[in-house]
MDTraj code that builds the backbone (N, CA, C; nanometers):
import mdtraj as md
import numpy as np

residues = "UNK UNK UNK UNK UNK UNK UNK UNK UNK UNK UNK UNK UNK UNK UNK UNK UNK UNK UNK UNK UNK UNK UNK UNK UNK UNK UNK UNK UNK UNK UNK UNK UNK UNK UNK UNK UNK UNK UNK UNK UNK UNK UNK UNK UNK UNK UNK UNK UNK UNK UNK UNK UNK UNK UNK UNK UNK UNK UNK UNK UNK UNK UNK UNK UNK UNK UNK UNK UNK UNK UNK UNK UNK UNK UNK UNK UNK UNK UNK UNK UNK UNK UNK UNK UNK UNK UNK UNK UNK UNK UNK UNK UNK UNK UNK UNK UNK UNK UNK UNK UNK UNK UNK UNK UNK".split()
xyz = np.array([
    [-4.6309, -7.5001, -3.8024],
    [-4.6848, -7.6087, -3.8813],
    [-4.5685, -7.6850, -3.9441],
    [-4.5364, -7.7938, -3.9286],
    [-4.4909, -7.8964, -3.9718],
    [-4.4649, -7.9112, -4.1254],
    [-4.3436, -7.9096, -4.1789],
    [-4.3472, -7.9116, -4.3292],
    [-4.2467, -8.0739, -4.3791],
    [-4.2899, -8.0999, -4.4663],
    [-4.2413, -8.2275, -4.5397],
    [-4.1590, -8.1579, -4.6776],
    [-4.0781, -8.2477, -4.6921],
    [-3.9731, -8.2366, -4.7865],
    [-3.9796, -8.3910, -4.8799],
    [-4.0218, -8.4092, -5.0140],
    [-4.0097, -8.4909, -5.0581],
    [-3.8820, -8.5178, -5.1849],
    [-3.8177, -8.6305, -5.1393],
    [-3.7260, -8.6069, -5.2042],
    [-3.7093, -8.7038, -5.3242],
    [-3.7031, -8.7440, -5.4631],
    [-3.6182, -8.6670, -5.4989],
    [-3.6704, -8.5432, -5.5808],
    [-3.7690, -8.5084, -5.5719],
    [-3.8783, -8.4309, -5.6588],
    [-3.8285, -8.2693, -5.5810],
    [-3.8228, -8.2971, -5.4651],
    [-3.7648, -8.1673, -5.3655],
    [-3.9248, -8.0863, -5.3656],
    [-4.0288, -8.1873, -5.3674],
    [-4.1702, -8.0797, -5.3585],
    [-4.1737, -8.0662, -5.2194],
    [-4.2285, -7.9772, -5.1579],
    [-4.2245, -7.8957, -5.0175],
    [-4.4028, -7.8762, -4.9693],
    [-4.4087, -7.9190, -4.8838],
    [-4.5648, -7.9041, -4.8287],
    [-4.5646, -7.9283, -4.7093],
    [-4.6889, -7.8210, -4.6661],
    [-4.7000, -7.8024, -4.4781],
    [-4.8190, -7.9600, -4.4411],
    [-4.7857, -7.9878, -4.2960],
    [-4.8549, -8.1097, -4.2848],
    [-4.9315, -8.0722, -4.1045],
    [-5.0438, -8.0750, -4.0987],
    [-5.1238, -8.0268, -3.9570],
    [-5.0679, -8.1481, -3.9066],
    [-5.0219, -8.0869, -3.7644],
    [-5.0011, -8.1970, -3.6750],
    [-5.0980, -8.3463, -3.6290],
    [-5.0943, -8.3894, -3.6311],
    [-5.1381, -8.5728, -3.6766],
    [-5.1312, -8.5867, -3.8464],
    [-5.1337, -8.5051, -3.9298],
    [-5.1525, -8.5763, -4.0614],
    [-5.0738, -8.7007, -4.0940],
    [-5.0842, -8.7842, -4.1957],
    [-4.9782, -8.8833, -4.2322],
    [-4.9579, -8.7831, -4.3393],
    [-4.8377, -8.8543, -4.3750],
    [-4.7578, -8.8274, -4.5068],
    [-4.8856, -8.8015, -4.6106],
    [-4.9226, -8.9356, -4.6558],
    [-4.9629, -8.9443, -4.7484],
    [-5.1238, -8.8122, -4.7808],
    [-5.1898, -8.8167, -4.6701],
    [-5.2954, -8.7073, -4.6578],
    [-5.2902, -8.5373, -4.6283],
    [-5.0787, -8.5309, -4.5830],
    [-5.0920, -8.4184, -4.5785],
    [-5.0291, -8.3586, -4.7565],
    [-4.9812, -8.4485, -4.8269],
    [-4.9680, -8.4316, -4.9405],
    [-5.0977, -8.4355, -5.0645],
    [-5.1941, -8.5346, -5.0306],
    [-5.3279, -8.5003, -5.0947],
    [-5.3854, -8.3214, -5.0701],
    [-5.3543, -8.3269, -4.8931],
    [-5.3989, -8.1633, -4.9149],
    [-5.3851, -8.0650, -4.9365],
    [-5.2094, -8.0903, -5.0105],
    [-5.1574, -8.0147, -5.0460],
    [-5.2153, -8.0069, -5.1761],
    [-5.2534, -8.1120, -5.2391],
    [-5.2270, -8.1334, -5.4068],
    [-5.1722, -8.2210, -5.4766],
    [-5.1081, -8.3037, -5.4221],
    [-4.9849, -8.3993, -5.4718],
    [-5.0436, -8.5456, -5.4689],
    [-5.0254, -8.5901, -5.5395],
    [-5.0536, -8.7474, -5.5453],
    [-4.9448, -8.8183, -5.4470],
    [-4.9433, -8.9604, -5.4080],
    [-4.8852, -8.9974, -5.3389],
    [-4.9327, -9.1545, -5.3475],
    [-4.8136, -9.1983, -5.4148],
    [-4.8814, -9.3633, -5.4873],
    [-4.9111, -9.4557, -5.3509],
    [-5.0129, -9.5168, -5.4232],
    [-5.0920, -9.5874, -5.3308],
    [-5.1832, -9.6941, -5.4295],
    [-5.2019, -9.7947, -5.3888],
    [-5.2773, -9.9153, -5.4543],
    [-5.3863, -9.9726, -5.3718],
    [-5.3911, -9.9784, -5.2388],
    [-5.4904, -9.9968, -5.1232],
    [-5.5433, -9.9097, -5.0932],
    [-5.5270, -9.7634, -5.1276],
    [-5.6128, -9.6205, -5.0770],
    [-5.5826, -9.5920, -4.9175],
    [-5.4261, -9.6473, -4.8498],
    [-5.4636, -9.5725, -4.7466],
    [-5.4952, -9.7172, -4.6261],
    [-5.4587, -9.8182, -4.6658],
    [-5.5262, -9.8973, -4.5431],
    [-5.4216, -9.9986, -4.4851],
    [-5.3085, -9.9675, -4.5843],
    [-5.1368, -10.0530, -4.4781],
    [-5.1502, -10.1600, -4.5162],
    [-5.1835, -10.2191, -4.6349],
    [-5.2246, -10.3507, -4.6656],
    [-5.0980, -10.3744, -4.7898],
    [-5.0479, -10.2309, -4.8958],
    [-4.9755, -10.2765, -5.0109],
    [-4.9116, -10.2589, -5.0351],
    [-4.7996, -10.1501, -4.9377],
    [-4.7089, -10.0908, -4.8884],
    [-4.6791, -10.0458, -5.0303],
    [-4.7523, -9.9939, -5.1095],
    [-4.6585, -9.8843, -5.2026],
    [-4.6477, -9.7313, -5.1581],
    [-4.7308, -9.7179, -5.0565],
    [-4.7090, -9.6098, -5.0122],
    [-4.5644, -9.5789, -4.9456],
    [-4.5148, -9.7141, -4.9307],
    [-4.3834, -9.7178, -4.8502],
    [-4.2511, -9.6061, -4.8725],
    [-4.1983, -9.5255, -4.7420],
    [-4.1303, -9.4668, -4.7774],
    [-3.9830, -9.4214, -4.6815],
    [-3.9073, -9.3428, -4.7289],
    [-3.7607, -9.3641, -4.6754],
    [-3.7667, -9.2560, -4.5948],
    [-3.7421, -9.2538, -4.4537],
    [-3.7209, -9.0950, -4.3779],
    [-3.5695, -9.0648, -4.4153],
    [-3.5788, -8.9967, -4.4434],
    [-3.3708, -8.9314, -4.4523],
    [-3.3892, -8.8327, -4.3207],
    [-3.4678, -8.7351, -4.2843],
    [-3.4534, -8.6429, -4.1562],
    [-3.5982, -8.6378, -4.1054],
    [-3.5678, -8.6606, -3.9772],
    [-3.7603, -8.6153, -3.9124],
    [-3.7715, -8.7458, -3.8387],
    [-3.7503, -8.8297, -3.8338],
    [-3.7822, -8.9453, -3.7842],
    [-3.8389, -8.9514, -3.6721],
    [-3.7769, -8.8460, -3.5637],
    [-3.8485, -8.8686, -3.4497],
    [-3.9565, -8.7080, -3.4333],
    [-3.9481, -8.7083, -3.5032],
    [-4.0935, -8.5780, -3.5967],
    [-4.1995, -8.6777, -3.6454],
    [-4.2234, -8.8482, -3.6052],
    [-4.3229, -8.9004, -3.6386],
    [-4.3621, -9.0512, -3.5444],
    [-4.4552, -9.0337, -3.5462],
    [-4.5588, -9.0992, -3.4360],
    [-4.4566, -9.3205, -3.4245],
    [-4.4593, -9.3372, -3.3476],
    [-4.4227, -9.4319, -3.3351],
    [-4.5104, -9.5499, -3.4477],
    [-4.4181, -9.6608, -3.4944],
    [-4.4913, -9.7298, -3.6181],
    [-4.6352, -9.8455, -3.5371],
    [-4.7109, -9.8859, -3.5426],
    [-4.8420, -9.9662, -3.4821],
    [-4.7707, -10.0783, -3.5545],
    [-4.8241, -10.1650, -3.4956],
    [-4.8216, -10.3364, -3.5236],
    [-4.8884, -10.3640, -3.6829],
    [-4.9656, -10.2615, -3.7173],
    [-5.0446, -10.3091, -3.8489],
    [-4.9388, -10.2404, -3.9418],
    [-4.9089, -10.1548, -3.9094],
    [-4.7776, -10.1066, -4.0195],
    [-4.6708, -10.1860, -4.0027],
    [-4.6083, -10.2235, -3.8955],
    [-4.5218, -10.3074, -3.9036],
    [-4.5226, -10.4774, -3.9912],
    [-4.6257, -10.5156, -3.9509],
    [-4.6628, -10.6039, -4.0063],
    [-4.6963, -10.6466, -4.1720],
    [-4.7290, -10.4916, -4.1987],
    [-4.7963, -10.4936, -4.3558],
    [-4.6181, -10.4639, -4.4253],
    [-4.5454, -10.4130, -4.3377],
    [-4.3553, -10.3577, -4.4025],
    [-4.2797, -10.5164, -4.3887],
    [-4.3083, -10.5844, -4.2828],
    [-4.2825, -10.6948, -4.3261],
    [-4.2808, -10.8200, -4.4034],
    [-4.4385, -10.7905, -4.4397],
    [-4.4704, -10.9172, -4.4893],
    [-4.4474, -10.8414, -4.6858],
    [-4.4320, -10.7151, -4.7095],
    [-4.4015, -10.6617, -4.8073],
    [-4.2577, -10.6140, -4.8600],
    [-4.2294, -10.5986, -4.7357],
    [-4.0664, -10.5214, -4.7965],
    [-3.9879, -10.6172, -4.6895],
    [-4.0224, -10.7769, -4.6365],
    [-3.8771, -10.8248, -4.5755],
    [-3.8792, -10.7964, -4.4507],
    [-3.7950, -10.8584, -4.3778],
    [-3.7494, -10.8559, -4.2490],
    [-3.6995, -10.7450, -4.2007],
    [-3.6329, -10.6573, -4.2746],
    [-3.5927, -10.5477, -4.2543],
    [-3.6550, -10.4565, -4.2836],
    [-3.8005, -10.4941, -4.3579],
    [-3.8448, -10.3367, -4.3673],
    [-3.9037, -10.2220, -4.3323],
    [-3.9296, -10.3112, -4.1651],
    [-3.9981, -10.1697, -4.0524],
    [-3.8397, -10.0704, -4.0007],
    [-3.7130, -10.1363, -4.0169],
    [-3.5815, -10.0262, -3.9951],
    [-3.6104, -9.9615, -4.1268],
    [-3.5977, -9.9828, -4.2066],
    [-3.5681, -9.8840, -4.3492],
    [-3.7106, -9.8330, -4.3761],
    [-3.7807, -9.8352, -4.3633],
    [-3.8986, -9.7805, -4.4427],
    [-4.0395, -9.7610, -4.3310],
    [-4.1076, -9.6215, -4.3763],
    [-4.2054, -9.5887, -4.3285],
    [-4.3684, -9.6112, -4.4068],
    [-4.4512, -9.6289, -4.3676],
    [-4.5862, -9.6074, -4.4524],
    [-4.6341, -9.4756, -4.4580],
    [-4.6436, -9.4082, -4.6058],
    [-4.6809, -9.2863, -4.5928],
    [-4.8387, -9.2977, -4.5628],
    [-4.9254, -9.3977, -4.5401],
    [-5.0472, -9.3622, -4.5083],
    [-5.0776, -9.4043, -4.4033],
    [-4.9444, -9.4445, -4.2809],
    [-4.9888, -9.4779, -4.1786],
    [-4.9116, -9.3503, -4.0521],
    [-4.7611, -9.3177, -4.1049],
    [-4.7322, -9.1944, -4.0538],
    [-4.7278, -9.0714, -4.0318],
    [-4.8059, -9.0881, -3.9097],
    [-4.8539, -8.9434, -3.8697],
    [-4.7441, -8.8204, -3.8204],
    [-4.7316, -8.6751, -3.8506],
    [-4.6373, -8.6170, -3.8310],
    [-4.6585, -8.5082, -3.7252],
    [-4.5425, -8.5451, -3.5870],
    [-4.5901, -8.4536, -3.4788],
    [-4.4660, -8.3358, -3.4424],
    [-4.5068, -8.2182, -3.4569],
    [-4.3912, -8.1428, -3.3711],
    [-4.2667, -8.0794, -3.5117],
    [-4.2455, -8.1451, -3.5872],
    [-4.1236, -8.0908, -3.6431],
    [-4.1463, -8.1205, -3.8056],
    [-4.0663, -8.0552, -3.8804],
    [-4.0184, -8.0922, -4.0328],
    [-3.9578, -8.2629, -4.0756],
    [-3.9791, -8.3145, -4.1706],
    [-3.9333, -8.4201, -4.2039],
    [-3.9158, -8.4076, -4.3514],
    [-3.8196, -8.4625, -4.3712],
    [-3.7598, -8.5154, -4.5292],
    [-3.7904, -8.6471, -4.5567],
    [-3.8275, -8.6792, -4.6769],
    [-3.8491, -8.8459, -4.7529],
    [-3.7971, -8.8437, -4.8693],
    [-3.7505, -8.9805, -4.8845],
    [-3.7146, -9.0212, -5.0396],
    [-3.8848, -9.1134, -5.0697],
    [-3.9296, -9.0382, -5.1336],
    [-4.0433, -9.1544, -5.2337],
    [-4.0497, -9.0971, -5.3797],
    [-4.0167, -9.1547, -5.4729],
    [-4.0289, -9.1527, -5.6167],
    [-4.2166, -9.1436, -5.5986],
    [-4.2651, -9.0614, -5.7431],
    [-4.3568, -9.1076, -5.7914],
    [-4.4771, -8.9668, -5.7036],
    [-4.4104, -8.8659, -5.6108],
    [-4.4719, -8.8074, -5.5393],
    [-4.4885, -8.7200, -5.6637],
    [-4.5942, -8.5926, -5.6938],
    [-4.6378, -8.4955, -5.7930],
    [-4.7457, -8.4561, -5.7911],
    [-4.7494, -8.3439, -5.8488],
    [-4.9222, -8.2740, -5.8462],
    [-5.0009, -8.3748, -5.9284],
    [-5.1343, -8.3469, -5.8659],
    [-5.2790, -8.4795, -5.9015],
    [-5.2950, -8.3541, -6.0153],
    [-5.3178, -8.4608, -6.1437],
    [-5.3311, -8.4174, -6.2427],
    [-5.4883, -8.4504, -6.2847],
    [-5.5617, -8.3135, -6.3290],
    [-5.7215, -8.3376, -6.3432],
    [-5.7317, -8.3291, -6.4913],
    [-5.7667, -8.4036, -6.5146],
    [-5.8400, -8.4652, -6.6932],
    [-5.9682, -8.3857, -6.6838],
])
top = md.Topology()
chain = top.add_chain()
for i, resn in enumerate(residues, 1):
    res = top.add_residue(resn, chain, resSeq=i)
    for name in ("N", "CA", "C"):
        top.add_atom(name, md.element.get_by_symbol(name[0]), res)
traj = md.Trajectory(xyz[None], top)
């Protein structure tokens, strides 16, 4: 099973092969900022691979598109969508601020 490394928090969680980022960290427990819930539209889910890269599914035209028109011309090289990348085969590391356990009131 596939484990994620979030960095700079260094929280550690297993991810079933297809999960994205962002859902294999909900099932872990962890929040994982988001403003659209998940639909590639507000790119705060946006995030940095440091290792794993090719431990994840090639980017679709709707992610690309939503990294561009949000983070710049450059931002399908530098940056991934944690609610659009799915994780196959191996471990991956990320830089995303703001990752942490979902806190229940």
């Amino acid at each position: 099973m596939p484990k994620i490394r979030v960095e700079p928090s260094g929280i550690e969680f297993a991810a079933n092969d297809g999960d994205t980022l962002m859902d294999a960290a909900h099932e872990a427990g962890y929040y994982w900022p988001t403003t659209c819930g998940g639909q590639a539209i507000c790119t705060t889910c946006a995030t940095v691979v440091i290792e794993g890269r090719e431990h994840l599914d090639d980017m679709g035209r709707g992610e690309r598109r939503a990294l561009e028109e949000g983070r710049g011309p450059a931002g399908p090289k530098h940056f991934r969508l944690g609610c659009q990348a799915r994780v196959h085969g191996g471990d991956v590391v990320v830089r995303k601020p703001g990752v942490g356990p979902i806190k229940i009131s």
